[in-house]
C-alpha positions, 0 to 999 in steps of 0.5 A: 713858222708854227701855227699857234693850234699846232704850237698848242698841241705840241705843248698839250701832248708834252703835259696833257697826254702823259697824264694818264695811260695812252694805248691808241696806235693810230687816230682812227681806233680809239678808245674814248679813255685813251687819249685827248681830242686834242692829241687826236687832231695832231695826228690827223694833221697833214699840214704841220709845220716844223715843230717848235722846240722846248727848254732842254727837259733836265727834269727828265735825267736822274738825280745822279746825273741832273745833280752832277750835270748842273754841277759841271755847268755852273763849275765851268760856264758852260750849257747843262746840255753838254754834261749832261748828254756826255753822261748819256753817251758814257752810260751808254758806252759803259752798259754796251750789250748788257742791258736790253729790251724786247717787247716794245716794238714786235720782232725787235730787241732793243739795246742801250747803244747810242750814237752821240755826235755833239756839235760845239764850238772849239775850246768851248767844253769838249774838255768836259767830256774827259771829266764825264768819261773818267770811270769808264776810262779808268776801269778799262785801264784797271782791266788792261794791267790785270790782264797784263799782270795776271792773265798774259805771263801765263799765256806767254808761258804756255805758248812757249810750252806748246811750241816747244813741243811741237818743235819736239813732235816735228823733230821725232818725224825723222824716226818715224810717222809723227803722231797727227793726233798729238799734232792736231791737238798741240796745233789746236791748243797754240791757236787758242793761246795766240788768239787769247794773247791777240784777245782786246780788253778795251771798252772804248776805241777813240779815233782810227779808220773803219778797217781798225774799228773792225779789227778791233770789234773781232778782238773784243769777246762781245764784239762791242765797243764805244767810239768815244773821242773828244775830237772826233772830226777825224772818226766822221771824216773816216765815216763819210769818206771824207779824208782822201778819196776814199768811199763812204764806210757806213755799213759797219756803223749800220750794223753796229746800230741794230746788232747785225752780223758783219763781214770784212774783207780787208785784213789786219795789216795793210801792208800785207793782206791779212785775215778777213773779219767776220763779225756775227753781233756787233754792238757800237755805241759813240760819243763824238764831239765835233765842230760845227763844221764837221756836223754840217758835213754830216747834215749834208752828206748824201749817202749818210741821209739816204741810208738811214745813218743819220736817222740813227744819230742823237746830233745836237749842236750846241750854243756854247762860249770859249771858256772863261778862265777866273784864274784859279782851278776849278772844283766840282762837288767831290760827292756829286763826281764820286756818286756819278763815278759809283754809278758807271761802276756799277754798270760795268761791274756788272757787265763784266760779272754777269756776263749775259743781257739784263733784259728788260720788259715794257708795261703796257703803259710805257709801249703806249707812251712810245707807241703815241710818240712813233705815230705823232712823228713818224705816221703824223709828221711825215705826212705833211711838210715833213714828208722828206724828213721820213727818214730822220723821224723813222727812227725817233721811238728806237732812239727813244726807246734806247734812251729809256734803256739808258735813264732805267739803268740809272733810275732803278737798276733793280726794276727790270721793267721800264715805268711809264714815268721814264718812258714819258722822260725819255720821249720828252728828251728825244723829242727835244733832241730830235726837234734840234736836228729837224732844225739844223736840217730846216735851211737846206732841206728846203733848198733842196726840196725847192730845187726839186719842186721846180725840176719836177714842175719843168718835167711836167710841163714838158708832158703837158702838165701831167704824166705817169709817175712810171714814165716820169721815173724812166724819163726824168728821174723822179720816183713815185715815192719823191712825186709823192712826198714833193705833193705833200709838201706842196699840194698847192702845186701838185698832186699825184692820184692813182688812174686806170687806163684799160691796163694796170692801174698807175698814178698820174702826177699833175702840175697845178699851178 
């Protein structure tokens, strides 16, 4: 339950605070031009509540896409959230490495990819997310049949040429020493047609294990790819290794998130060992439409919370109808489809022409804006009875970040700096969906942290009402870090305070009541 001084916060930091510039990183250095008291309070708070969560902040999208989106919604009786979110996911898929930023957060560049996972009801939309992907889908297949038509005769061509000779050069061996050079070179050159005749023209892969995923990043010349699938239960199945008794395979889409290298050891083919797939800068981005009991597997799956693949997702669960059919076909605006269409256009037009990084900078009002935001969240929030949520907030001025990414590209493509307006815009958007999904955490993770207060309650008793918190990790499981947060979340109950008992200094943990 919100309180109402936190309920006004909130709503003074939405309006308030984005009224003027914010440069303050943390509530104890303050500038008295910086920012409210009342901002200021928020992030002193120890005890906040989960937060309450605002109208979806349409305002916030461009004009393009607000338009288009609201024209869907009403076309086909369903939430603007749907459209309009697939329209982030599709931009994001379609901008892939070409668009990034460097000097928000220090030693980081940030890119455009976002992992979108929306969770709805089935024969309530998901048809909506096709519509939305039409240019990208489009122009991939506009790249595929040029390459079929234009590029691939020719390869076929020279690689018939160079076996030819090289049957030929292995033929003259019988007259005399064959010429290595000729042999290297003619070897050399075949490899080269191979690998371009193997080369992927694809933007997007749909549903296939993590092994085919990888395959295909090593085809692709940017090594980057958007997972998209409008029934994408299976791609989160493969993901948690949910289908058969496989492991967990989440590394592949940590490294995807952060533009990391990664190494596959499985080969091509299953059947038959194959070559192992080396990957120096991977780039992933995804829209999955799921049901909602795919997204609770999600929610509940240990390994994806713990290793910070969740924390990395925008899951937004959907209220959503089946469909109405009136009986006739159904028509959206042409001008609104055609500009949405122009801009995705543009966006891969130029990321296929360019061919480098469009990078970005960051006005000093804007990193402040998100610099305010990741101390609201990540610093405020998870020290009070968000504590076991640190892992999800750790990543919200990222996802931020990455989402004023998207809104610039389609805001003003010519600025190669992000205002201070989309980055409040994008703060706004993340922080709605960022609420939802402490939401969908909020029943079973307050299961889960009753559960472990009274484990950890049983221990202490067993101890005589207190411990060390070195003992209590050898003996009963419970790392500091989890002695910690469990004392955040119930003060009331116990407290964890650093001692010195003639040797090194420790923390004792104590029950209280």
């Amino acid at each position: 339950m919100l309180n109402p001084s936190t309920k006004h916060i909130t709503a003074l930091f939405d309006e308030a605070a984005f009224t003027q510039p914010l440069v303050v990183t943390t509530a104890a250095h303050v500038q008295d031009d910086a920012i409210i008291p009342e901002v200021i309070a928020l992030l002193e708070n120890e005890g906040l509540d989960l937060p309450e969560r605002s109208s979806f902040p349409l305002e916030s999208f461009p004009s393009t896409i607000r338009d288009y989106a609201l024209d869907l919604a009403t076309t086909y009786g369903v939430p603007v959230e749907l459209p309009a979110l697939c329209m982030l996911g599709a931009l994001s898929g379609a901008m892939g490495k070409s668009w990034q930023v460097a000097n928000v957060v220090s030693q980081r560049v940030t890119r455009a990819n976002l992992y979108i996972v929306l969770s709805l009801n089935s024969g309530a939309g998901k048809s909506i997310a096709n519509l939305v992907a039409r240019p990208v889908t489009r122009f991939e297949a506009s790249r595929g049949e040029v390459f079929e038509r234009d590029q691939k005769p020719d390869l076929k061509s020279r690689q018939i040429a160079l076996e030819a000779d090289l049957k030929r050069l292995k033929q003259s061996g019988k007259d005399g020493p064959i010429d290595q050079e000729r042999l290297k070179a003619i070897v050399c050159d075949l490899d080269a047609v191979r690998i371009g005749l193997d080369r992927s023209v694809a933007l997007s892969v749909g549903n296939g294990t993590t092994t085919g995923l990888g395959n295909e990043l090593s085809r692709v010349d940017d090594e980057t790819l958007w997972v998209y699938s409008a029934e994408g239960g299976h791609v989160v199945d493969v993901m948690l290794g949910s289908s058969g008794k496989h492991a967990p395979h989440i590394d592949l889409w940590l490294s995807g998130y952060s533009g990391e290298s990664y190494n596959q050891t499985r080969g091509r083919a299953s059947a038959g060992g194959g070559n192992c797939v080396v990957l120096k800068d991977v780039c992933l981005s995804s829209l999955l439409m799921v049901q909602p009991v795919v997204a609770q597997k999600l929610v509940e799956h240990n390994a994806s919370r713990e290793r910070g693949l969740l924390a990395r997702m925008l899951l937004v669960e959907l209220k959503t109808r089946p469909m109405r059919d009136e009986g006739h076909g159904a028509t959206v605006s042409v001008e609104l489809e055609e500009g949405w269409a122009h801009l995705v256009n543009r966006i891969l037009q130029q990321r296929e022409s360019v061919g480098v990084p469009r990078n970005l900078s960051c006005s000093r009002e804007a990193a402040d804006v998100f610099r305010v935001f990741h101390n609201e969240t990540t610093v405020a929030w998870s020290e009070g009875n968000l504590a076991d949520m640190d892992k999800e907030l750790s990543r919200w001025r990222e996802n931020a970040i990455k989402l004023a990414v998207v809104l610039q590209a389609a805001t003003n493509a010519e600025s190669l700096e992000i205002s201070v307006e989309v980055a409040k815009d994008a703060v706004r958007l993340m922080r709605w969906i960022g609420i939802g999904m402490l939401q969908k955490f909020d029943a079973p993770r307050y299961e889960r942290l009753e559960n472990r207060a009274d484990r950890l309650a049983r221990a202490l008793k067993q101890r005589n009402r207190e411990c060390l918190a070195s003992n209590l990790e050898n003996r009963h499981g419970f790392s500091l870090e989890e002695a910690q947060k469990l004392a955040r979340v119930y003060p009331e109950r116990f407290s964890v305070n650093e001692v010195h008992r003639g040797g090194r200094p420790g923390n004792l943990v104590k029950l209280l009541s």
